[in-house]
C-alpha positions as CSV (number, residue, x, y, z in Angstrom):
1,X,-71.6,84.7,-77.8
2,X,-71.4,80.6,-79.2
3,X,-68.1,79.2,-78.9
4,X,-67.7,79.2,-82.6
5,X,-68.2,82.8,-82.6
6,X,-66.0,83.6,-80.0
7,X,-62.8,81.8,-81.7
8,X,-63.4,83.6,-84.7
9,X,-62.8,86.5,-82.3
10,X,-60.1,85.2,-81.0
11,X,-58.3,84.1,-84.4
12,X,-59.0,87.8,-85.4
13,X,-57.6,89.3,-82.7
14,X,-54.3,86.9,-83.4
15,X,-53.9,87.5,-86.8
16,X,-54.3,91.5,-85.5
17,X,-51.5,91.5,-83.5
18,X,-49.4,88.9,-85.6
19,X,-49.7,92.1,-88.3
20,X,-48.8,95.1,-85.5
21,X,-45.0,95.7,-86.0
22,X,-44.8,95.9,-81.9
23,X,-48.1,94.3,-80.3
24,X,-48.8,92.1,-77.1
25,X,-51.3,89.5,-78.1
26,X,-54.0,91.0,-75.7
27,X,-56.3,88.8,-73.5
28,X,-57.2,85.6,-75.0
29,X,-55.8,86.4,-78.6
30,X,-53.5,83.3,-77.7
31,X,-54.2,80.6,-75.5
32,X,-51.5,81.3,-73.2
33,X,-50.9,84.4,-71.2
34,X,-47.7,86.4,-70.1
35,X,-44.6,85.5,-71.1
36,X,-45.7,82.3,-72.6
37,X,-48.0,84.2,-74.5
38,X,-45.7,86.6,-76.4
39,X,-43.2,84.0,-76.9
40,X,-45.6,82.0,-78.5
41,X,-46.6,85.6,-80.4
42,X,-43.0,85.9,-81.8
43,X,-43.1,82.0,-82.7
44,X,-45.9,82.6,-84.9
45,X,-44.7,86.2,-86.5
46,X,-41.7,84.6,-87.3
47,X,-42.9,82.1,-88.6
48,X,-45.1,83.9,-90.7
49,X,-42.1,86.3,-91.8
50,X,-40.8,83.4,-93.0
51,X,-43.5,81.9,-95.2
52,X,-43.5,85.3,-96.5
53,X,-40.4,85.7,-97.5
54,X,-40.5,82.1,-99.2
55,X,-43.3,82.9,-101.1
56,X,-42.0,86.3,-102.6
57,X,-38.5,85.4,-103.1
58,X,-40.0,82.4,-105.2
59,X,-42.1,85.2,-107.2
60,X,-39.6,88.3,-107.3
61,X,-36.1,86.3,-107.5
62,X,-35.0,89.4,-110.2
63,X,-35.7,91.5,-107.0
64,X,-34.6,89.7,-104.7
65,X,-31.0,89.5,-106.6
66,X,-31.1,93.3,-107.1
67,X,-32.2,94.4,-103.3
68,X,-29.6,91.8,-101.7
69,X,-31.3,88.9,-99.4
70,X,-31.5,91.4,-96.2
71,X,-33.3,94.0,-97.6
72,X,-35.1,91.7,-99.4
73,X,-36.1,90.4,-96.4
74,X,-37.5,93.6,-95.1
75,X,-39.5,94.1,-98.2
76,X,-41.4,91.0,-97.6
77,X,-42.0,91.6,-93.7
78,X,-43.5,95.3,-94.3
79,X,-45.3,93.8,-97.6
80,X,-46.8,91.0,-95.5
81,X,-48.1,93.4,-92.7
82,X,-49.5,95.9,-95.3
83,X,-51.0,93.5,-97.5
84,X,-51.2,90.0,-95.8
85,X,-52.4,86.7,-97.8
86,X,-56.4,86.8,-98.7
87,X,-56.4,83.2,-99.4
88,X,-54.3,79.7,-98.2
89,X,-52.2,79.6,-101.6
90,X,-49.4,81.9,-101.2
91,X,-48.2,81.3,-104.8
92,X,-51.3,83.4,-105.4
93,X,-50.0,86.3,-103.3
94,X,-47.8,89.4,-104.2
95,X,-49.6,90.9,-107.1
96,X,-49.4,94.4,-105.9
97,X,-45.7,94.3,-104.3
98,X,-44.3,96.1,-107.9
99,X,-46.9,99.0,-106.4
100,X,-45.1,99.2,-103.2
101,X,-41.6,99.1,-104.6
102,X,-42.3,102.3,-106.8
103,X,-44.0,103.9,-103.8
104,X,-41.3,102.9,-101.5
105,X,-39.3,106.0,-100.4
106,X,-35.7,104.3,-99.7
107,X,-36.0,103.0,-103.1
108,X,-36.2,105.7,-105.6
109,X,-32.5,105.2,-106.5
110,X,-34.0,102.2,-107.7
111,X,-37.0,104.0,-110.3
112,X,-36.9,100.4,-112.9
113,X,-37.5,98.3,-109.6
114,X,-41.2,98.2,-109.8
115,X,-41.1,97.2,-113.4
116,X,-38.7,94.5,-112.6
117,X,-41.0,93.6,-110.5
118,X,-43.7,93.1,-112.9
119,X,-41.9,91.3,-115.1
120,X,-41.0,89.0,-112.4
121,X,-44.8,88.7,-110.9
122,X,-45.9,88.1,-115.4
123,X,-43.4,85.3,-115.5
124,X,-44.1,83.7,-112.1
125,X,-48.6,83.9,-113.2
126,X,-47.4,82.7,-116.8
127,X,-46.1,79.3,-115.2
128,X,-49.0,79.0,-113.1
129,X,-51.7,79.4,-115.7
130,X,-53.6,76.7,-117.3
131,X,-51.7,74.2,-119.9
132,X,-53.6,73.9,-122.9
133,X,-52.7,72.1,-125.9
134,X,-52.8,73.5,-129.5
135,X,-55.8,72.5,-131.7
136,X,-53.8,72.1,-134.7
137,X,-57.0,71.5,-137.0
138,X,-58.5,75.0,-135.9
139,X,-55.7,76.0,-137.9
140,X,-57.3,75.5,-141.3
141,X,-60.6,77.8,-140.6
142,X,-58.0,80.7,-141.4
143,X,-58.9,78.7,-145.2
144,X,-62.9,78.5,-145.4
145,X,-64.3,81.2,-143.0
146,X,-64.6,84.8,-142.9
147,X,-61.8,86.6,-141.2
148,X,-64.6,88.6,-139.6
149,X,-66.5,85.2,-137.5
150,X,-62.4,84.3,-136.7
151,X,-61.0,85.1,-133.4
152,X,-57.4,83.7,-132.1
153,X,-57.0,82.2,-129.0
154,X,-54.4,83.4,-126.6
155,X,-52.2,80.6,-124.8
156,X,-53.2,81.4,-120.6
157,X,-50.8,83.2,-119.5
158,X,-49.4,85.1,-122.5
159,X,-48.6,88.6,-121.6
160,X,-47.0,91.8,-122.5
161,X,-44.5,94.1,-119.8
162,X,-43.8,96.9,-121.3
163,X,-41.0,99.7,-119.4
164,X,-39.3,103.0,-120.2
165,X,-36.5,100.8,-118.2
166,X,-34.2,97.9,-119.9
167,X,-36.2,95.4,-117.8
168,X,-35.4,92.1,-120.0
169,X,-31.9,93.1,-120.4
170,X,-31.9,93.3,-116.4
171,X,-33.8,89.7,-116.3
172,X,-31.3,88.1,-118.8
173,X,-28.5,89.8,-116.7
174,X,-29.0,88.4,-113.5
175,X,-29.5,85.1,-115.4
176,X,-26.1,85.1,-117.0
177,X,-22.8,84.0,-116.6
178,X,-21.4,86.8,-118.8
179,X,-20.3,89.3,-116.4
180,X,-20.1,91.8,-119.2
181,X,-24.2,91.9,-120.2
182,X,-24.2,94.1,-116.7
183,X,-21.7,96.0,-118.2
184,X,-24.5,97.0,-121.3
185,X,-27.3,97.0,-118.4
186,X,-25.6,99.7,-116.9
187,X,-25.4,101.4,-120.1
188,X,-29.2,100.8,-120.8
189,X,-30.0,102.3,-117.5
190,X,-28.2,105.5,-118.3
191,X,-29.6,105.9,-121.4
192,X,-33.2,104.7,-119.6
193,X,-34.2,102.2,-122.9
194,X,-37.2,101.1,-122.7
195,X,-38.0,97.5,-123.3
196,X,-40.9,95.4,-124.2
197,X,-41.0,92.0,-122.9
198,X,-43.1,89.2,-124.6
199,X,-43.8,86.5,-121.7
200,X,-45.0,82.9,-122.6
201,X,-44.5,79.2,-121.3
202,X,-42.2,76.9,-123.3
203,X,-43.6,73.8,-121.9
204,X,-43.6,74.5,-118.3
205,X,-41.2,77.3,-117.9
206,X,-42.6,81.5,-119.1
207,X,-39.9,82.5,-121.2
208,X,-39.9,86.3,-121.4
209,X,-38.5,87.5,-124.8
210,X,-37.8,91.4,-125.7
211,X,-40.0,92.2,-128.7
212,X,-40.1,95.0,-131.0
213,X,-42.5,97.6,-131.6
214,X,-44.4,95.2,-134.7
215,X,-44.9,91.9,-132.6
216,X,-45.9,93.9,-129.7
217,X,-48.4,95.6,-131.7
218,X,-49.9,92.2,-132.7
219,X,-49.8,90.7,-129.2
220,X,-51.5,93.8,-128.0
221,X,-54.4,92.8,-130.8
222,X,-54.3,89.1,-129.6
223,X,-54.9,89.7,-126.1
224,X,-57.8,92.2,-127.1
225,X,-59.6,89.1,-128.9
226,X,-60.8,91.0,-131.6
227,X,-61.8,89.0,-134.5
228,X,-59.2,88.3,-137.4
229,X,-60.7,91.2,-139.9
230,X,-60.2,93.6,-136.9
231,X,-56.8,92.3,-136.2
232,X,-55.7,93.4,-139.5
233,X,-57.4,96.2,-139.9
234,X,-55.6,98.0,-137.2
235,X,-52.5,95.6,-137.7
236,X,-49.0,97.3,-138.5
237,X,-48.0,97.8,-142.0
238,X,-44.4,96.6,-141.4
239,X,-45.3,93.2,-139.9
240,X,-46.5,90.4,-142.3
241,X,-49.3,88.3,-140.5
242,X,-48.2,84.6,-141.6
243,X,-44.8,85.4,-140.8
244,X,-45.9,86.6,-137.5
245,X,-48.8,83.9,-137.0
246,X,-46.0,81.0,-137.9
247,X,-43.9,82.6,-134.9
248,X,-47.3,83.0,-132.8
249,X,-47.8,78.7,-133.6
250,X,-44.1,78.2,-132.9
251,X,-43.9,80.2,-129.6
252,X,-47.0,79.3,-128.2
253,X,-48.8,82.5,-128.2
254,X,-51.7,81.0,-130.0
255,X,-53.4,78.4,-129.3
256,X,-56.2,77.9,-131.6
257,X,-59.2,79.4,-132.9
258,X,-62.4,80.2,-132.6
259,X,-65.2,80.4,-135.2
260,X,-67.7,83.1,-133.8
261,X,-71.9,81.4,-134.4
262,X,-73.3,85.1,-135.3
């Protein structure tokens, strides 16, 4: 075996027993041995608990505030040895925690959790996604082309979270200084409302927005990226397209368009 070989063994069999619950680090998975070596074990576990927990409490902080900071931080240890990090960029990492929160069996007191959790994972990608600018001048093709060669471009990161829970009244609440808007989450709970939550970037920051059954019909046909003469086609009767493509412009959801060559 080359040397380079061998401490890609080696760094496997570390990151192995960094991800046991309970594990010695085994022959030459550190470069120490004995005690030395499972302090130095427990060093790096905890330090990767850590990182961990950073990392999600940055992405789920409507979880995190619902949970409580311990068993938050539970969460994120058992999350981080299930599903560890596939690449360098933790902001990348956590897209499948709502899956383990509506799995979880000590949580299913907690049956919106998951969804939260997708709303909170939507808002946290939204900021991440590309800023692009609107190309005001696309604008006028809605004026001197078929609707059939248009198509609408989608602002990166736009996205709909849709619930049989009160998910953006729970977001909003945890945001607020109004003690009572728990007061009518606790209500919403109850009655199990569902909500649908519009999420796109004011400048820098996602912005999620509860929408009703009309804009979310729309958004739906947006993210699809069928062309304009589909769009209203299969549009809803109730929901007037320049008064919903004037709130589109104004909230970002659109970005431009595109004039199809065939």
């Amino acid at each position: 075996m080359s040397a380079v070989d061998a401490e890609a063994a080696r760094q496997q069999r570390l990151v192995a027993a960094l991800l046991a619950a309970q594990a010695d680090p085994g022959p030459l998975a550190v470069r120490e041995d004995g005690a030395r070596a499972m302090r130095g074990l427990q060093a790096y576990r905890a330090n990767a608990d850590a990182s961990a927990e950073r990392a999600l409490a940055t992405a789920f902080p409507t979880v995190k505030m619902l949970v409580g900071e311990d068993d938050f931080r539970q969460l994120s240890h058992e999350f981080w040895r299930a599903h560890p990090p596939r690449c360098g960029d933790l902001g990348e990492w956590g897209e499948g925690f709502a899956d383990v929160l509506d799995a979880h069996a000590q949580l299913r007191d907690w049956p919106y959790l998951g969804d939260c959790a997708r709303l909170d994972w939507t808002v946290h990608c939204c900021e991440r996604a590309e800023d692009v600018p609107l190309d005001a001048e696309s604008i006028a093709r809605l004026g001197d082309t078929d609707p059939s060669r248009l198509v609408l471009r989608a602002a990166p990161g736009l996205a709909l979270v849709e619930s049989s829970w009160p998910i953006g009244a729970i977001h909003d609440a945890h945001r607020s200084d109004d003690a009572s808007a728990f007061d009518v989450v606790r209500q919403a709970i109850a009655a199990q409302q569902g909500e649908t939550v519009l999420v796109a970037r004011r400048d820098w920051k996602a912005v999620p927005v509860r929408v009703g059954a009309g804009t979310a019909a729309w958004i739906r046909l947006l993210l699809a990226g069928l062309a304009l003469d589909a769009m209203l086609a299969r549009a809803p009767q109730d929901v007037d397209f320049a008064t919903w493509l004037t709130a589109a412009l104004q909230g970002g959801w659109v970005k431009g368009i595109s004039v199809r060559s065939d």
